[in-house]
ROKEZA-679829 format. One record per residue (C-alpha): residue number from 1; x, y, z. Coordinates in steps of 0.05 Angstrom, whole numbers, plus 5000, padded with zeros to 4 digits. Layout:
REM ROKEZA-679829
<r><num>NUM</num><east>X</east><north>Y</north><up>Z</up></r>
...
REM end
This chain:
REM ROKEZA-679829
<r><num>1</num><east>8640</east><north>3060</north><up>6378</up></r>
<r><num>2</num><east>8584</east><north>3110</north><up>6394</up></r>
<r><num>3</num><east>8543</east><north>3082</north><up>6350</up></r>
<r><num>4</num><east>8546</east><north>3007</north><up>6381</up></r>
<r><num>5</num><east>8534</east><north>3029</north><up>6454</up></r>
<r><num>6</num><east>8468</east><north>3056</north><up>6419</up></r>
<r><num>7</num><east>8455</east><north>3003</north><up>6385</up></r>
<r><num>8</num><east>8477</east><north>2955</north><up>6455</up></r>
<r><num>9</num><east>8431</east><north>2999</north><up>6502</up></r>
<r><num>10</num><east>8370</east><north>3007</north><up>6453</up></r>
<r><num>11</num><east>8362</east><north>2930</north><up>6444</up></r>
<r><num>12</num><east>8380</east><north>2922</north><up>6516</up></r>
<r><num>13</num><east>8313</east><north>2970</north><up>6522</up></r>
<r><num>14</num><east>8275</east><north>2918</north><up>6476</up></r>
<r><num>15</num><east>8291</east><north>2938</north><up>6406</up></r>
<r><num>16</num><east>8285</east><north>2888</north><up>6358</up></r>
<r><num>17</num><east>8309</east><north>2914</north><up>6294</up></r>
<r><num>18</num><east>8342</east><north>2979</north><up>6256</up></r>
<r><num>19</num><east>8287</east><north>3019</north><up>6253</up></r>
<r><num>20</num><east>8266</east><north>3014</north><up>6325</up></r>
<r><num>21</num><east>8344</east><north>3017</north><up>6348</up></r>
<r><num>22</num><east>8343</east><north>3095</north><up>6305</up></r>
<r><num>23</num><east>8278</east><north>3102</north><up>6339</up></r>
<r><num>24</num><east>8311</east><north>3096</north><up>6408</up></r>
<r><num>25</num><east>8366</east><north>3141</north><up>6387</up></r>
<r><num>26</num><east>8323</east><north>3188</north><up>6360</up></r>
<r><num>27</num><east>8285</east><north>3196</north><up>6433</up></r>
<r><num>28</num><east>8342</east><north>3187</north><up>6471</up></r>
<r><num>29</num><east>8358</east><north>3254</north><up>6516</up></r>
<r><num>30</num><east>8414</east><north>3296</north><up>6512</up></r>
<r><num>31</num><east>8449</east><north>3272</north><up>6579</up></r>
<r><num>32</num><east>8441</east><north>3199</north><up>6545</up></r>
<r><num>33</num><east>8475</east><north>3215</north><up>6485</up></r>
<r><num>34</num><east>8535</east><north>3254</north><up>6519</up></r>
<r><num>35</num><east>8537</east><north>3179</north><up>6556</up></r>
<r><num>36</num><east>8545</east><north>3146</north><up>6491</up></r>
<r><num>37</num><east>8602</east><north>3186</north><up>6465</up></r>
<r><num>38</num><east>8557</east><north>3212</north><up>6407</up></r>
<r><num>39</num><east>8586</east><north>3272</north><up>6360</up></r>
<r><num>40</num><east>8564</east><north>3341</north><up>6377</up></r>
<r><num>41</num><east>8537</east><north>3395</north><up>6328</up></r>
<r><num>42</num><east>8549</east><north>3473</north><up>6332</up></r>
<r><num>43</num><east>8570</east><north>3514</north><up>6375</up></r>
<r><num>44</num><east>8532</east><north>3498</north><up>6433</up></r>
<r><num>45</num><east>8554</east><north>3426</north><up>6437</up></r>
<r><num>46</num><east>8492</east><north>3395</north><up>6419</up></r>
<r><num>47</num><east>8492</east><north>3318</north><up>6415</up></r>
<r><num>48</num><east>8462</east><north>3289</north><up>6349</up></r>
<r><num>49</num><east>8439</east><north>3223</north><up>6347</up></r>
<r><num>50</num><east>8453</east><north>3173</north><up>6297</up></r>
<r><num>51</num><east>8409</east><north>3163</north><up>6237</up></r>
<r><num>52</num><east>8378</east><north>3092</north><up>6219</up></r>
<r><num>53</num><east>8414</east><north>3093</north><up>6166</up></r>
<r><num>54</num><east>8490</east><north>3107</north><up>6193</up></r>
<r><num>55</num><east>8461</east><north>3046</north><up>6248</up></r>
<r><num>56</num><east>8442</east><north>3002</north><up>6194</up></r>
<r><num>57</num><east>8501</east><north>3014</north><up>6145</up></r>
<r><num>58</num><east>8556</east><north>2999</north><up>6221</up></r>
<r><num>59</num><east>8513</east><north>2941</north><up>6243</up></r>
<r><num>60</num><east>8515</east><north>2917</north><up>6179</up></r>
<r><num>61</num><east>8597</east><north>2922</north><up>6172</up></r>
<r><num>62</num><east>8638</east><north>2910</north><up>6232</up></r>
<r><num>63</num><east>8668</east><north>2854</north><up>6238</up></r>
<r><num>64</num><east>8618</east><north>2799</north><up>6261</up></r>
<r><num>65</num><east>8676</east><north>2758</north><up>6292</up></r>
<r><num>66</num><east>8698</east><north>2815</north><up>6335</up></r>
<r><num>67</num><east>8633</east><north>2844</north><up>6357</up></r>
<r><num>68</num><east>8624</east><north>2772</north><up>6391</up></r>
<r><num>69</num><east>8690</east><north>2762</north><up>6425</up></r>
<r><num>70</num><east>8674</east><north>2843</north><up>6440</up></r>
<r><num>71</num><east>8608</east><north>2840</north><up>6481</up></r>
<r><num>72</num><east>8610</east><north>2751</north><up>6495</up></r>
<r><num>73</num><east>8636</east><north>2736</north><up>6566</up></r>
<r><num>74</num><east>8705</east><north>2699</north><up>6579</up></r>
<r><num>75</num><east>8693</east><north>2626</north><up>6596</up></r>
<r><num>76</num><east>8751</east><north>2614</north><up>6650</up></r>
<r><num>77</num><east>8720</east><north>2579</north><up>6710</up></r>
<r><num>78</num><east>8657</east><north>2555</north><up>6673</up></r>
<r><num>79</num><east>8641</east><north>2477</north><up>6688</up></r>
<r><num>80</num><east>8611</east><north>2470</north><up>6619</up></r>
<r><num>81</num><east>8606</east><north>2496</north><up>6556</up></r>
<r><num>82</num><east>8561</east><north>2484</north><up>6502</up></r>
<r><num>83</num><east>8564</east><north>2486</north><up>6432</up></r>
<r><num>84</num><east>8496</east><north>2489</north><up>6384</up></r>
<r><num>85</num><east>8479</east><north>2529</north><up>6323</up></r>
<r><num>86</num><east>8418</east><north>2559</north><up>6296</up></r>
<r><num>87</num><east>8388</east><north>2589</north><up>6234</up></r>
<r><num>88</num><east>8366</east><north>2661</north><up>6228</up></r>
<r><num>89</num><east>8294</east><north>2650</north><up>6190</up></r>
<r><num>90</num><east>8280</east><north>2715</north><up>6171</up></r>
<r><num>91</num><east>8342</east><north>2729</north><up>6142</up></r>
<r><num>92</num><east>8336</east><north>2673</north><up>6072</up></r>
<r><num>93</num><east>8331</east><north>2712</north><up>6020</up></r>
<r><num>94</num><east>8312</east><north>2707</north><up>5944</up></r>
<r><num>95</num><east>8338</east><north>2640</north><up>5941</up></r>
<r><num>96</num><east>8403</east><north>2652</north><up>5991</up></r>
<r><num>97</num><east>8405</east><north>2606</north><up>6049</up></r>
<r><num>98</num><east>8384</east><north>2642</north><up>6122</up></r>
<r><num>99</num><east>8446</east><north>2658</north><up>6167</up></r>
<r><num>100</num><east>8462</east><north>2593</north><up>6201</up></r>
<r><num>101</num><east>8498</east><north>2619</north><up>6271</up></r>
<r><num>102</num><east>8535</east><north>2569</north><up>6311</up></r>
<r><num>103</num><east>8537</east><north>2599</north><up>6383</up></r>
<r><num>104</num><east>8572</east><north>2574</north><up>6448</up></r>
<r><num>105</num><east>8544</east><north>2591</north><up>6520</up></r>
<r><num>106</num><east>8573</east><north>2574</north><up>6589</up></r>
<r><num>107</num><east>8534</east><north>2535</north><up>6641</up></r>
<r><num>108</num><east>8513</east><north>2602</north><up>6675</up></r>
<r><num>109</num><east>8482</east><north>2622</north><up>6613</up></r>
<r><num>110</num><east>8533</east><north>2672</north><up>6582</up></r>
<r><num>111</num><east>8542</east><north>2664</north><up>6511</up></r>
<r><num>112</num><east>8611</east><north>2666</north><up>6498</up></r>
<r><num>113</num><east>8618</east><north>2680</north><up>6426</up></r>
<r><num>114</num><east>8589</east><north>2662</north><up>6370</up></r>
<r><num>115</num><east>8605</east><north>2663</north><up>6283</up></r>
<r><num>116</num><east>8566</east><north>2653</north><up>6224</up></r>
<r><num>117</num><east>8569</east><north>2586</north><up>6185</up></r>
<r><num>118</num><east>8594</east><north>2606</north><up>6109</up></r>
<r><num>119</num><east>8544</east><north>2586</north><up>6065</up></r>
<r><num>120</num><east>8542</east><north>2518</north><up>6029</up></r>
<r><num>121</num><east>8588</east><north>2487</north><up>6090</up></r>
<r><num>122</num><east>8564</east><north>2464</north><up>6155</up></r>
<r><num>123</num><east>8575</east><north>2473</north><up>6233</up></r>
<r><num>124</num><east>8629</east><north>2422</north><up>6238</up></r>
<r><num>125</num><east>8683</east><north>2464</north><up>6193</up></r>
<r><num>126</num><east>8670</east><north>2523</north><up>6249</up></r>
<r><num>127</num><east>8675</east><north>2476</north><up>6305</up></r>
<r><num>128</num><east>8743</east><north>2491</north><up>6315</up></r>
<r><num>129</num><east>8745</east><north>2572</north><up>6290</up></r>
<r><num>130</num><east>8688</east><north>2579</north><up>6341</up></r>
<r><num>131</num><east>8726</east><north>2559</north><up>6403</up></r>
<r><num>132</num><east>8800</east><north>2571</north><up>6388</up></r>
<r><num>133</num><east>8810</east><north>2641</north><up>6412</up></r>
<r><num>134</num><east>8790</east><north>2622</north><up>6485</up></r>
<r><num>135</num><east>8822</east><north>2592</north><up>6543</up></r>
<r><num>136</num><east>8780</east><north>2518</north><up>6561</up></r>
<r><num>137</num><east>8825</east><north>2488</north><up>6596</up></r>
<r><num>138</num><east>8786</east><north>2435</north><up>6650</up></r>
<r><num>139</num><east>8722</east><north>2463</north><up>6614</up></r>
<r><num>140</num><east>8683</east><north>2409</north><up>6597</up></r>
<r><num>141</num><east>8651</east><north>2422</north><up>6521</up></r>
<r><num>142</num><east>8589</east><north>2398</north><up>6508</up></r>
<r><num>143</num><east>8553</east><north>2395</north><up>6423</up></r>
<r><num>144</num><east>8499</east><north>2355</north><up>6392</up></r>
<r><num>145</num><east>8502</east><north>2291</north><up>6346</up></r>
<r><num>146</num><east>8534</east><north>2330</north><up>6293</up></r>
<r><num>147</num><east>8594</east><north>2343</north><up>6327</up></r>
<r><num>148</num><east>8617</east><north>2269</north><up>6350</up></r>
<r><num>149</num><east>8675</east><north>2279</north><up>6304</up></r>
<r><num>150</num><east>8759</east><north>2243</north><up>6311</up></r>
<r><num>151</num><east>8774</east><north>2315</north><up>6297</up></r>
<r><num>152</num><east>8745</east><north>2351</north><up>6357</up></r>
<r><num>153</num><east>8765</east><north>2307</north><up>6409</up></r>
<r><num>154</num><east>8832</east><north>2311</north><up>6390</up></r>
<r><num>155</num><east>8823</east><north>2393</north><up>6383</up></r>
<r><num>156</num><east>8795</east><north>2390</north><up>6454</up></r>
<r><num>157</num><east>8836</east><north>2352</north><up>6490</up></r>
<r><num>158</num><east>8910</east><north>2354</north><up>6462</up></r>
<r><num>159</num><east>8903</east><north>2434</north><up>6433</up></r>
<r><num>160</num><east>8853</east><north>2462</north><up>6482</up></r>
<r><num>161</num><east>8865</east><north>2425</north><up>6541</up></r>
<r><num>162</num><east>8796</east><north>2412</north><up>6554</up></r>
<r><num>163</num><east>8740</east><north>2358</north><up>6561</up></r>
<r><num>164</num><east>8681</east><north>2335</north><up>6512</up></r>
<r><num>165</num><east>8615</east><north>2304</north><up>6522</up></r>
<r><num>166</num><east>8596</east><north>2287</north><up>6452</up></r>
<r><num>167</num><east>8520</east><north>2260</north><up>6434</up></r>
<r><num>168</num><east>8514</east><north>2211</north><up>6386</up></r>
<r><num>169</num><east>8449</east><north>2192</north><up>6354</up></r>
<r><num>170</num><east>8437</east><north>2145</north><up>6293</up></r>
<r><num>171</num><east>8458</east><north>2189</north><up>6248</up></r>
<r><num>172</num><east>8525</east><north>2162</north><up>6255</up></r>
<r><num>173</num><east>8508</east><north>2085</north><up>6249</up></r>
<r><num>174</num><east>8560</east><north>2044</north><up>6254</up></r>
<r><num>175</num><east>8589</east><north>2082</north><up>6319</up></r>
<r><num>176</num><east>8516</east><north>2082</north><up>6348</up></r>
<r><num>177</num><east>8511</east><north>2011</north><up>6344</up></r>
<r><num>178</num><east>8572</east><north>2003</north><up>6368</up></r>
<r><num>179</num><east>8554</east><north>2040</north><up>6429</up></r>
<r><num>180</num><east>8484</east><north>2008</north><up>6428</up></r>
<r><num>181</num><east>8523</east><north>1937</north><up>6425</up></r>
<r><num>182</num><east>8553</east><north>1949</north><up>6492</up></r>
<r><num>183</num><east>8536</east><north>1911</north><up>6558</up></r>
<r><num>184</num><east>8490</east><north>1961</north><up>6581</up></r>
<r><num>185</num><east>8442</east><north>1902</north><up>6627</up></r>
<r><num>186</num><east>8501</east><north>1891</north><up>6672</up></r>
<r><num>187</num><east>8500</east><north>1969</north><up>6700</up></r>
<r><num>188</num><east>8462</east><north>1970</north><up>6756</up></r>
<r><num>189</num><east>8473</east><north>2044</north><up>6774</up></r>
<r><num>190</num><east>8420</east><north>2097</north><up>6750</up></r>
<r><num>191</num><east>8417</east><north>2165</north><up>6762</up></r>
<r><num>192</num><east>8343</east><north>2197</north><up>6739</up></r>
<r><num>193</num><east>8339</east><north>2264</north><up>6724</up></r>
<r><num>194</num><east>8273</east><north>2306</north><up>6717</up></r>
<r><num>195</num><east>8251</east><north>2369</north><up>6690</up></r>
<r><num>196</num><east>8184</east><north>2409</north><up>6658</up></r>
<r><num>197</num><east>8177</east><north>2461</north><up>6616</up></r>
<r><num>198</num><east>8155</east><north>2486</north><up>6552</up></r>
<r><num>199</num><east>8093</east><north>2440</north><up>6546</up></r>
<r><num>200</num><east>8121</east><north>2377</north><up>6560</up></r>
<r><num>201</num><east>8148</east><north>2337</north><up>6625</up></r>
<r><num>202</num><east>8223</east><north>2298</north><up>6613</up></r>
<r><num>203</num><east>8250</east><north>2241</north><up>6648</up></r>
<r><num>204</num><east>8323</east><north>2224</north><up>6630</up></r>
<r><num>205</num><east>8357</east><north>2152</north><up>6658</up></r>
<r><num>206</num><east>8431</east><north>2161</north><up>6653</up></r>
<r><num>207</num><east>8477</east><north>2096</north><up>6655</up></r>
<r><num>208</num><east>8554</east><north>2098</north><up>6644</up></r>
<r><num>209</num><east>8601</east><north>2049</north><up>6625</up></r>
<r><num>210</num><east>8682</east><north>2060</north><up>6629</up></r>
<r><num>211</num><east>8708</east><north>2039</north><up>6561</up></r>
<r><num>212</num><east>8783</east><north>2029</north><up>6539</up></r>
<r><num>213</num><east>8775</east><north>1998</north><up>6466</up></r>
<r><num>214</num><east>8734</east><north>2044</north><up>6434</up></r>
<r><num>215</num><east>8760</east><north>2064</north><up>6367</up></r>
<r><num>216</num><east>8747</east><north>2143</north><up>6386</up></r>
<r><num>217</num><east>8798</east><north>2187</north><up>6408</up></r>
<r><num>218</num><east>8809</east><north>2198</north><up>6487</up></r>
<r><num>219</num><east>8747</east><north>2163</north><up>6510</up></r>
<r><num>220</num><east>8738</east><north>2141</north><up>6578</up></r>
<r><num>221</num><east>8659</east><north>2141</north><up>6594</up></r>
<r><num>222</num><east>8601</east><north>2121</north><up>6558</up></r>
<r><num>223</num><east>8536</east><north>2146</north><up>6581</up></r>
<r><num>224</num><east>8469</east><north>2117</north><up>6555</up></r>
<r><num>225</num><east>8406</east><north>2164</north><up>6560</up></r>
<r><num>226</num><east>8342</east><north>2140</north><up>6554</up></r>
<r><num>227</num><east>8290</east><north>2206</north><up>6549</up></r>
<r><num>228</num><east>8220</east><north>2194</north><up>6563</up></r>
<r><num>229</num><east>8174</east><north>2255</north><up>6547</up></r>
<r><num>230</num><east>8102</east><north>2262</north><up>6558</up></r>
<r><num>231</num><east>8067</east><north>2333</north><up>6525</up></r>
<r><num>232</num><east>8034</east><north>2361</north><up>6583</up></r>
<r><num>233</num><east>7967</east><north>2373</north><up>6538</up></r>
<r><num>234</num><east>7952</east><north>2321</north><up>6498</up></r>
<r><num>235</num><east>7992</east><north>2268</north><up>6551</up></r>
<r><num>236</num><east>8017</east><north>2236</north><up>6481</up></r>
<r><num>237</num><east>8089</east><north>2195</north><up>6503</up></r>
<r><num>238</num><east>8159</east><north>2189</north><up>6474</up></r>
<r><num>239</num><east>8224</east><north>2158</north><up>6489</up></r>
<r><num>240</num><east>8290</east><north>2158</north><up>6452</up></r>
<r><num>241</num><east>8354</east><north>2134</north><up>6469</up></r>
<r><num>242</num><east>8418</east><north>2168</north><up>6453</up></r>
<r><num>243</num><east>8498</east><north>2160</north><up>6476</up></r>
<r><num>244</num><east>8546</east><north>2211</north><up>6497</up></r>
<r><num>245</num><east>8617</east><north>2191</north><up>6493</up></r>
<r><num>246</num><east>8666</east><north>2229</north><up>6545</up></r>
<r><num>247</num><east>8742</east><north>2231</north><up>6553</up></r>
<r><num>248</num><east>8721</east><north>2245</north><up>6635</up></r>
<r><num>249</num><east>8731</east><north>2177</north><up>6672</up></r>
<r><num>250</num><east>8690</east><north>2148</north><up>6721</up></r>
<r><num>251</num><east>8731</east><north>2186</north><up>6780</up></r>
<r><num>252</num><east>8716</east><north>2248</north><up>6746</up></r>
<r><num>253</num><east>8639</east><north>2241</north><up>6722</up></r>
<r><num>254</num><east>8593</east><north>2200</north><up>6757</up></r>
<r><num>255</num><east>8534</east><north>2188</north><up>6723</up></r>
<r><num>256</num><east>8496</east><north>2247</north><up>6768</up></r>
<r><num>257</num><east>8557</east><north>2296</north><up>6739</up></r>
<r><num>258</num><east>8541</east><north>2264</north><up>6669</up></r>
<r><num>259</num><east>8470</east><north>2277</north><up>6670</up></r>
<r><num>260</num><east>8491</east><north>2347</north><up>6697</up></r>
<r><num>261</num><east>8534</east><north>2365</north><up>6625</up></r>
<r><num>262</num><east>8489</east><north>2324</north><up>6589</up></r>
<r><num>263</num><east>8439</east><north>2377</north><up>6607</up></r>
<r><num>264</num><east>8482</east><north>2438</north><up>6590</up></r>
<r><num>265</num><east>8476</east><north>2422</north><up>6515</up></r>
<r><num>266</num><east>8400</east><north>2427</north><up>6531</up></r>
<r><num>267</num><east>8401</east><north>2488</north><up>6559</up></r>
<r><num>268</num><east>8424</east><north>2531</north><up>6500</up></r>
<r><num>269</num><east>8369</east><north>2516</north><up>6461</up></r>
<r><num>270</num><east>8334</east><north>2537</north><up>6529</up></r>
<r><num>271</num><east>8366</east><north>2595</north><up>6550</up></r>
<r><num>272</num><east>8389</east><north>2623</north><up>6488</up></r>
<r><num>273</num><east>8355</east><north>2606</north><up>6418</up></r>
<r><num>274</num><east>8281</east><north>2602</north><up>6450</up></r>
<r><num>275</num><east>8293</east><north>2666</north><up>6487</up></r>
<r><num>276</num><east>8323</east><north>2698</north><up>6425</up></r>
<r><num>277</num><east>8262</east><north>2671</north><up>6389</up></r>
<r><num>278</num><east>8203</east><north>2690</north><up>6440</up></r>
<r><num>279</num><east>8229</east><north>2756</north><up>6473</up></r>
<r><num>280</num><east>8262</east><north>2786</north><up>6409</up></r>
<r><num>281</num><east>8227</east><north>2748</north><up>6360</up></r>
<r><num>282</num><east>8290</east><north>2737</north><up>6319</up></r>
<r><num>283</num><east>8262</east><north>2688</north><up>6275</up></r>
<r><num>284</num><east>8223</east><north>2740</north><up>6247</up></r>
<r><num>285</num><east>8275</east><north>2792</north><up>6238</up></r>
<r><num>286</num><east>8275</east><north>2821</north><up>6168</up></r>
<r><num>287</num><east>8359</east><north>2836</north><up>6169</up></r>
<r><num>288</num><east>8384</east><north>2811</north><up>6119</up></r>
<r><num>289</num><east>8449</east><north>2840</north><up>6088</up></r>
<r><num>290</num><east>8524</east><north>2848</north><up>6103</up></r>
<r><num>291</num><east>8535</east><north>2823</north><up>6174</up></r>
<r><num>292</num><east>8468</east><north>2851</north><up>6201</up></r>
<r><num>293</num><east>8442</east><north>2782</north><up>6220</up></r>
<r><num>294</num><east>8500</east><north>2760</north><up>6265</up></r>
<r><num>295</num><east>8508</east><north>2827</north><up>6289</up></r>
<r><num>296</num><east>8446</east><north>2828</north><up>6311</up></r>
<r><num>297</num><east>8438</east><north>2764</north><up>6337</up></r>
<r><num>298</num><east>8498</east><north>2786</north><up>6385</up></r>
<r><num>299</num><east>8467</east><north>2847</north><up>6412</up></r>
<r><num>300</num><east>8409</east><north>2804</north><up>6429</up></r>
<r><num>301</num><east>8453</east><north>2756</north><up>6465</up></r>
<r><num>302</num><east>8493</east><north>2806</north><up>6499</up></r>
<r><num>303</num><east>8428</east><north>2839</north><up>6524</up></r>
<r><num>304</num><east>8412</east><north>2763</north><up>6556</up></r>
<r><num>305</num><east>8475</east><north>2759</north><up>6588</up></r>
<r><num>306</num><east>8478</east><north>2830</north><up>6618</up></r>
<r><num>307</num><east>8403</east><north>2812</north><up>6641</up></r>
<r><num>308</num><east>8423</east><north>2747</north><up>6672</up></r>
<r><num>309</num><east>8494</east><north>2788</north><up>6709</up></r>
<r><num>310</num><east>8435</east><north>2831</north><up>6742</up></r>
<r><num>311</num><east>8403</east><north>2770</north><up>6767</up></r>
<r><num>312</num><east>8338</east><north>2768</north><up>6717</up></r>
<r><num>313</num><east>8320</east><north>2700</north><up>6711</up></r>
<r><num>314</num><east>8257</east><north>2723</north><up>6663</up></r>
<r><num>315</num><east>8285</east><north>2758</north><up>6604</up></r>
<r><num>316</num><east>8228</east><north>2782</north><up>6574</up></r>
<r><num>317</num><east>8204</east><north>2809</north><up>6651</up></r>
<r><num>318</num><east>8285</east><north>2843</north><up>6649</up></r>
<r><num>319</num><east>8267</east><north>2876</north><up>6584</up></r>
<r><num>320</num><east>8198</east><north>2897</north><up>6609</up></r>
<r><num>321</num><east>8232</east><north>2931</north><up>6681</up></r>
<r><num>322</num><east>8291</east><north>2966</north><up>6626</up></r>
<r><num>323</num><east>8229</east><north>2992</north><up>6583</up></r>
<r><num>324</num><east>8196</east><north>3031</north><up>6642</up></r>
<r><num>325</num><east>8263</east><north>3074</north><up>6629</up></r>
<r><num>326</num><east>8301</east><north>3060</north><up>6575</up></r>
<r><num>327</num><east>8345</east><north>3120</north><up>6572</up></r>
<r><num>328</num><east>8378</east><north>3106</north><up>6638</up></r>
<r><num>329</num><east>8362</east><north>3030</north><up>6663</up></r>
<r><num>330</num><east>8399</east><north>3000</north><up>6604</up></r>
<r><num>331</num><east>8461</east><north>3044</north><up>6605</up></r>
<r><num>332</num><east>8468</east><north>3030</north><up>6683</up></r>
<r><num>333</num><east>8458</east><north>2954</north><up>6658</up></r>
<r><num>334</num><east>8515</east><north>2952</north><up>6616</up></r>
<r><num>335</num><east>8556</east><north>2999</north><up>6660</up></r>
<r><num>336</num><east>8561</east><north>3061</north><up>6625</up></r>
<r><num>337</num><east>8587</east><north>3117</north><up>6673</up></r>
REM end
């Protein structure tokens, strides 16, 4: 256990990787190490720090599954939660596939858990293995195109007692024209919803339509977004249309609410997979074997969410203020006595 409260408050301090988690250990003071519960040496009770090695060869071992229920947060009393998955670059290997890690995070911005996608299958067999373990009921779960499956509506609804917002894009023709074929010029209600950032400026037109004969399970709502895009340096333009079906009627989601959980799904890439990317650079993370890059991927998004709990709404500025000193701030962070 020692050895993972090293590992959680040296990436917490802005480690990205084995060698610079040993590094931290290495460093770290004797009153830190008595902290982390780390074994003592001789007669004097001196604290020894774990070796790269002994971090590498845990990190690499324990359990991916329960390291991420371990250090994810519990997703009672979230409004949303969304569901998106994302490839580890830097960890493809002589002709292996890179870890593929299919994550879900709340509408605060707490991951909850996340599991890695067995190689030569795809997110949609983990759909259900991802979110089983937690209690959704009235949570409202939100996943891309690939996910407008029969299989997990029914899951959310009748087993989990939740909601969906499903987006479906044309990779599923016939049930995109099908949604595309609907009397979309007879809503006259739009709600537009705006936002900027990285690079580019978004415009999103939400309509809804209640539907009762549509052959997918539990549906109530269809909402059509249009997405109009325009990259804020070279002013080039966009717009793409896609649908998101919803068991939530029309007394439950108004097209404002809609546009709200459509949004959720955008914000993991947002606030988790970017910031994983820019802050930790995890795309170029060299880990490899065993479970090291899941493992790691967790104690990066456990660092984010014990950021965001402190009220840092910059991650890379959190990581920064923890550096000045990262023998104390990040154990405080994480509430070590």
């Amino acid at each position: 256990m020692s050895v993972l409260l090293v590992a959680c408050s040296a990436v917490t301090a802005g480690a990205r990787s084995f060698t610079a988690i040993g590094q931290w250990a290495r460093n770290a003071p004797q009153d830190t190490l008595a902290r982390l519960g780390t074994r003592t040496a001789s007669a004097f009770q001196v604290r020894v720090a774990p070796s790269t090695a002994t971090i590498r060869r845990i990190i690499n071992r324990v359990c991916p599954g329960g390291l991420a229920d371990l250090l994810g947060c519990d997703p009672v009393g979230a409004d949303t939660l969304a569901v998106d998955g994302k490839s580890a670059r830097g960890s493809r290997r002589d002709g292996a596939p890179a870890a593929h890690l299919l994550a879900a995070m709340t509408d605060a911005g707490q991951t909850v858990t996340q599991l890695r996608v067995p190689d030569k299958t795809n997110e949609i067999s983990c759909f259900a293995g991802l979110l089983t373990p937690f209690d959704l009921a009235g949570v409202t779960v939100t996943a891309d195109a690939l996910h407008a499956q029969r299989g997990h509506a029914r899951f959310l609804v009748e087993d989990k007692r939740a909601h969906y917002a499903l987006t479906v894009k044309k990779n599923q023709a016939g049930l995109y024209e099908r949604l595309h074929s609907l009397p979309w010029k007879q809503v006259s209600t739009k709600f537009y919803d705006r936002t900027e950032g990285h690079g580019r400026k978004e415009t999103r037109v939400v309509q809804a339509l209640t539907v009762d004969d549509l052959d997918f399970p539990h549906a109530a709502q269809v909402a059509r977004v249009v997405r109009h895009r325009t990259c804020l340096k070279t002013g080039k333009r966009s717009r793409e249309t896609v649908y998101v079906i919803t068991d939530l009627t029309s007394r439950q989601a108004s097209p404002q609410r809609l546009a709200k959980i459509i949004r959720s799904q955008w914000t993991i890439e947002n606030r988790l997979h970017f910031v994983r990317d820019t802050t930790f650079a995890e795309d170029a993370s060299k880990v490899h074997t065993g479970h090291g890059p899941e493992n790691m991927a967790t104690l990066r998004s456990f660092a984010i969410n014990q950021l965001r709990i402190a009220g840092h709404t910059n991650i890379a500025a959190g990581l920064r203020e923890m550096s000045y000193e990262p023998f104390t701030r990040p154990l405080a962070l994480i509430g070590l006595p």
